[in-house]
C-alpha positions in Angstrom: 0.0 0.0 0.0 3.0 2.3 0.9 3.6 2.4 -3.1 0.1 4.0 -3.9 1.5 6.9 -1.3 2.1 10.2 -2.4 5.2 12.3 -2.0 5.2 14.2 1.6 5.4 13.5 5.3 4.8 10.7 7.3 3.0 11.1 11.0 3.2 8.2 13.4 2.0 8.3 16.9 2.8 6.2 19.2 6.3 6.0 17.5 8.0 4.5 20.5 11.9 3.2 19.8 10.7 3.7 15.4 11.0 0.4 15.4 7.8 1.1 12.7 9.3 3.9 11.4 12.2 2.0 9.9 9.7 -0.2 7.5 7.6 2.9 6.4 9.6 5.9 6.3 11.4 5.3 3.1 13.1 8.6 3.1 9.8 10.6 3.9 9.7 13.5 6.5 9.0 12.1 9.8 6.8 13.2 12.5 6.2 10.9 15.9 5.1 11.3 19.4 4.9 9.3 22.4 4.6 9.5 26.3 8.1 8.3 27.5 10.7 10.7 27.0 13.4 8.0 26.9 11.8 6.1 24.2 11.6 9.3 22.2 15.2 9.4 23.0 16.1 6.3 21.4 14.4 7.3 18.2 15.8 10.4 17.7 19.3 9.0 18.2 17.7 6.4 15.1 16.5 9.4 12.8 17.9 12.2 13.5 16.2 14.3 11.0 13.1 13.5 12.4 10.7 15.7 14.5 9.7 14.2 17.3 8.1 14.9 20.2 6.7 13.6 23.5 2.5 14.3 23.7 -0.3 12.7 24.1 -1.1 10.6 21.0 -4.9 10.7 21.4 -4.5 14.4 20.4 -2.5 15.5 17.5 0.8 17.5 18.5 2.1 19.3 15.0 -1.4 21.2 14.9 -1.0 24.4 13.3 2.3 23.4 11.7 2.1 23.3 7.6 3.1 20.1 6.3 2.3 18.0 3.3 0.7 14.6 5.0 1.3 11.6 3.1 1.2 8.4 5.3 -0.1 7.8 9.0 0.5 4.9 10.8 -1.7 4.9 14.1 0.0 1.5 15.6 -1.3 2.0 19.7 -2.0 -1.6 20.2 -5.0 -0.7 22.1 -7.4 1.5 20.1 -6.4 3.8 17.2 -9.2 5.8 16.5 -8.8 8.6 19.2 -5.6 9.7 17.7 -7.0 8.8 14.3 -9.9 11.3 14.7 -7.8 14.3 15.8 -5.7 14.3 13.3 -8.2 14.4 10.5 -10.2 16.9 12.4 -7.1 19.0 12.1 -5.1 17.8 9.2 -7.3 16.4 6.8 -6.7 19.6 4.6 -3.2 19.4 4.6 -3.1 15.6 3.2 -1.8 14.5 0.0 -4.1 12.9 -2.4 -3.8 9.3 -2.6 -3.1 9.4 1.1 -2.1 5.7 3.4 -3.1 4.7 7.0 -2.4 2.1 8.9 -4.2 0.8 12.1 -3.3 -1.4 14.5 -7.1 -2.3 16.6 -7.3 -4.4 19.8 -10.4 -3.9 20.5 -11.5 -7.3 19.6 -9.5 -8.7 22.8 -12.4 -6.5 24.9 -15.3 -8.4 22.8 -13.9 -11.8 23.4 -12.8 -11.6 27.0 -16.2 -10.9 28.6 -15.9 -7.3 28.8 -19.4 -5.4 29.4 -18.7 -3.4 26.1 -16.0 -2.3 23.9 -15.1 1.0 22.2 -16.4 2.1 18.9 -14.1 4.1 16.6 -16.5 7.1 17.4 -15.2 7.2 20.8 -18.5 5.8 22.7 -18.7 2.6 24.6 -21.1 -0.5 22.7 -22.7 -3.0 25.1 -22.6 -6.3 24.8 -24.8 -8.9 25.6 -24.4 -13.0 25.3 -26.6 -12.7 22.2 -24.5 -9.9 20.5 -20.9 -11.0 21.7 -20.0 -13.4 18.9 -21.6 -11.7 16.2 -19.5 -8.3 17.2 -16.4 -10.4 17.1 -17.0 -12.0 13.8 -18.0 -8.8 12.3 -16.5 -5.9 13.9 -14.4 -4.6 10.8 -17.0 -5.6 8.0 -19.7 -4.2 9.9 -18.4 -1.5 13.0 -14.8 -0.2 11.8 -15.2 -0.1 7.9 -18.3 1.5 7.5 -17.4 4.2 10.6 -14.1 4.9 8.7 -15.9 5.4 5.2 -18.6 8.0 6.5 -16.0 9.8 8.9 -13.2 10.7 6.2 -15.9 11.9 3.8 -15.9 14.3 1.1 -12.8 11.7 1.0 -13.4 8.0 -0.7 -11.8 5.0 0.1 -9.8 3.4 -2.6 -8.7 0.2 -1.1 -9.1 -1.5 2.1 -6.7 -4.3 3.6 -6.9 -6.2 6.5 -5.6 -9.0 8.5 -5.8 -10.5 11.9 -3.7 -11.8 14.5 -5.1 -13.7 17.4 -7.3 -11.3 18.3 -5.9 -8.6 17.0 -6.4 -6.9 13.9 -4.3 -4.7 11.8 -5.7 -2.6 8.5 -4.8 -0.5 6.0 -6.7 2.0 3.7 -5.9 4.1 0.6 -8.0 7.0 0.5 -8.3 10.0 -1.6 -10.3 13.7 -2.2 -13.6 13.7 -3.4 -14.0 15.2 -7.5 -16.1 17.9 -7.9 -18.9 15.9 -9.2 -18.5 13.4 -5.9 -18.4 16.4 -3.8 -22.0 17.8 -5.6 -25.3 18.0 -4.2 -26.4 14.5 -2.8 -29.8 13.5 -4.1 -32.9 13.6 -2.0 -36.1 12.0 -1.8 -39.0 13.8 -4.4 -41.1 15.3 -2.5 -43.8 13.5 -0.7 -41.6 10.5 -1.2 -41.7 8.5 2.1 -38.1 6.8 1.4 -36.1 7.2 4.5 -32.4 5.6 4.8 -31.8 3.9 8.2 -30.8 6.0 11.0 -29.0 3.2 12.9 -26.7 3.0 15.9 -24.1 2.8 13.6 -24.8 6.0 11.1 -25.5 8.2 14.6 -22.1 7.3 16.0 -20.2 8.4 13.3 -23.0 11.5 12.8 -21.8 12.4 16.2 -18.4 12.1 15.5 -18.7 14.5 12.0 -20.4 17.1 14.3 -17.6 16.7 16.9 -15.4 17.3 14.1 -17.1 20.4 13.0 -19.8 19.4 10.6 -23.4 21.4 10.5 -26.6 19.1 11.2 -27.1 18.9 7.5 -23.8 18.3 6.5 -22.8 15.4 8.8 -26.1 13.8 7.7 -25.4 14.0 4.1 -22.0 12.7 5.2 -23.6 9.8 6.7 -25.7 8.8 4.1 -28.8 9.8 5.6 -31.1 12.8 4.3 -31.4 15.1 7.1 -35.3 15.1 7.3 -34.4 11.3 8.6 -32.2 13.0 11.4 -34.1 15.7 12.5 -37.1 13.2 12.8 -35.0 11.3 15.4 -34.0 14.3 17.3 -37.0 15.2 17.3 -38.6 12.0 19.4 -35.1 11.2 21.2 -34.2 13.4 23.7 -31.1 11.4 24.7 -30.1 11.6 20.9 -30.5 15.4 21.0 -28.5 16.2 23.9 -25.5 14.4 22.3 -25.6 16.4 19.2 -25.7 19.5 21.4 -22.2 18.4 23.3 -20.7 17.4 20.6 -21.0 20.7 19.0 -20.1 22.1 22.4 -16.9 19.9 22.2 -16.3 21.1 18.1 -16.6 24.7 19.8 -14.2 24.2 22.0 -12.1 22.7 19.5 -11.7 25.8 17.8 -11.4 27.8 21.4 -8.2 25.3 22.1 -7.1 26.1 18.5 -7.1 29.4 19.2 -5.4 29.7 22.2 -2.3 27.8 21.7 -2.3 29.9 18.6 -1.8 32.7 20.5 0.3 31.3 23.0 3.0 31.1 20.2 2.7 34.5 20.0 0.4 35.8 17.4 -1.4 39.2 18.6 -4.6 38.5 17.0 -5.2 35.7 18.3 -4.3 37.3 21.5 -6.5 40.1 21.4 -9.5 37.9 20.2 -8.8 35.4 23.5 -8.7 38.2 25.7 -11.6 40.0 24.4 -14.0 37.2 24.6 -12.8 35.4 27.4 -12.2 38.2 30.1 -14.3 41.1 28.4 -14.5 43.0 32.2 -10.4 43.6 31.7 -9.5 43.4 28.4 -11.4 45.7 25.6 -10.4 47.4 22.6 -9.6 50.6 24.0 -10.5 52.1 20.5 -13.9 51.7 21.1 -16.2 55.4 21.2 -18.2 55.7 24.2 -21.2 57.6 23.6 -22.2 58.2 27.1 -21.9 61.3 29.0 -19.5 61.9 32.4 -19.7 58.4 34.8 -21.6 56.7 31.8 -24.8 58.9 32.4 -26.6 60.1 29.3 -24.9 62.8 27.0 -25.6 66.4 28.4 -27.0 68.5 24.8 -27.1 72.1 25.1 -29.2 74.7 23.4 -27.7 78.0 22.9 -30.9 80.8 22.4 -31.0 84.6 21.7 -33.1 87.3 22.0 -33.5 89.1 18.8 -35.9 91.8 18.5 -37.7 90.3 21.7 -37.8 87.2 19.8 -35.9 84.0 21.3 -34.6 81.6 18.9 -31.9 78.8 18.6 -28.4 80.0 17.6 -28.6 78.3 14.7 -32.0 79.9 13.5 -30.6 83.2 14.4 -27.9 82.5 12.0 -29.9 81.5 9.3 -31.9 84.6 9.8 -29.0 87.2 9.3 -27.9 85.1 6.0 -31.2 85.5 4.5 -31.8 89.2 5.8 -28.3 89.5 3.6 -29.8 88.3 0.6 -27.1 85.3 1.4 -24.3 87.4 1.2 -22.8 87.1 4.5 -20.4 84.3 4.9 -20.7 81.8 8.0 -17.3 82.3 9.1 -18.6 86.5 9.7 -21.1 85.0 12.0 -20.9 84.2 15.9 -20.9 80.5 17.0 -21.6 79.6 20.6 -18.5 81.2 21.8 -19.5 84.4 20.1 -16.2 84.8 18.6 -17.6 84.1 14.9 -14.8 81.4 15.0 -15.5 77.9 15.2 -13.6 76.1 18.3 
């Protein structure tokens, strides 16, 4: 699969001692991470070009940095998908097109060994039950982790698939690619008055959940999905349970961007800054450019009317004014004339 790769970077988390690295870097820019700093040690002594770093792999650690992706290769034993799902929330737009991933997935170890439930790739848990156990294991990548994957990576389509287990492990590998223009059109909806609905199923709202943690609209992640969002809204409508998860995980894609933005301007950048300080602690940080239209202590603006007496007649200055132009058939010039300060200048 590593031949279908395009030119450009490779990320892999969980990078330990690169003992991984070694069989898919093939010259490419590398990028790791991992939680022991002496592990990180040894690999940086084995690629010294490399950039690597020690983080958190569930998140994604070169955020905001621009590199060409090319290959990922998400090899935490355990469960991938975390770090899998940051990094395309934050550098799907920066991948090359064919693009390679690798996964390795234990989460078939949980299903066998008797375990209540097991992760999905969306993040939540699944139940299990003696009735469900063995059909989960048989089918978890056919029927959980392939068809997640497919409507997660979208406007992207999957060009090839591979897969193999171990035991209960299991370990895959996908070629994907951007969407044309034509792929990325309009999707087709029901005429109206059709009563065609596509299943709204456990499946299709976990990974709906997941596009709207990633910064999808309702629409959008539905269309994503497969599903027309009529279909959606219908459920939200009748499942409260259902709405309250779409509502934190757009909470959670909010503060996505909030995070975003605030290491951004921890490195520096004065925008960024300004538009953290501004929103988060308005009572001591304002634009100081700001007009106040108030009067003294923030009371109302204090207006004053200037009158004369002309002729025993008391008019505003500015009638007055207007009355000597016109008794000077327009002749006199506004500068000749007195303002408030009665200096016929204007302060």
């Amino acid at each position: 699969m590593l031949a279908a790769a395009s030119p450009g970077a490779c990320y892999l988390p969980f990078v330990g001692e690169a003992d991984i690295a070694a069989q898919v870097n093939q010259g490419r820019p590398l990028y790791g991470a991992d939680l022991e700093a002496d592990r990180i040690a040894v690999a940086q002594k084995r690629f010294p070009e490399a950039k690597l770093v020690v983080a958190n792999c569930d998140q994604f650690p070169f955020r905001g940095e621009a590199v060409n992706w090319a290959v990922a290769d998400f090899d935490s034993y355990a469960y991938p998908y975390a770090g899998f799902r940051k990094f395309w929330l934050y550098a799907r737009h920066l991948c090359a097109s064919p693009f390679v991933l690798f996964f390795t997935d234990a989460q078939r170890q949980a299903i066998s060994r008797g375990a209540p439930g097991f992760r999905l790739p969306g993040g939540k848990t699944a139940k299990l039950t003696p009735a469900t156990r063995k059909d989960a294991y048989d089918r978890y990548f056919d029927s959980i982790v392939r068809p997640w994957f497919g409507a997660f990576i979208r406007p992207w389509r999957v060009v090839r698939v591979e897969q193999a287990t171990a035991g209960m492990m299991l370990y895959w590998g996908a070629i994907v690619r951007r969407a044309t223009e034509a792929e990325a059109g309009p999707p087709h909806f029901p005429s109206k008055g059709s009563h065609t609905r596509l299943k709204f199923d456990d499946t299709k709202k976990a990974a709906y959940l997941e596009l709207i943690r990633a910064g999808r609209g309702r629409c959008a992640a539905a269309r994503a999905c497969g599903v027309v969002p009529e279909t959606v809204f219908e459920h939200l409508a009748r499942d409260p349970a259902l709405l309250a998860a779409v509502s934190k995980a757009e909470m959670e894609a909010t503060e996505g961007v909030e995070n975003a933005l605030y290491e951004t301007a921890l490195t520096g950048n004065v925008v960024a800054q300004q538009v953290w300080l501004y929103n988060r602690d308005p009572e001591r940080w304002t634009d100081r450019r700001s007009v106040e239209h108030s009067g003294p202590g923030g009371g109302p603006v204090q207006v004053v009317t200037v009158v004369i007496q002309v002729d025993g007649q008391t008019m505003a200055l500015g009638q007055w004014r207007q009355h000597l132009l016109e008794a000077a058939g327009g002749n006199a010039q506004s500068a000749d004339l007195p303002n408030s300060n009665g200096d016929g200048k204007e302060s």
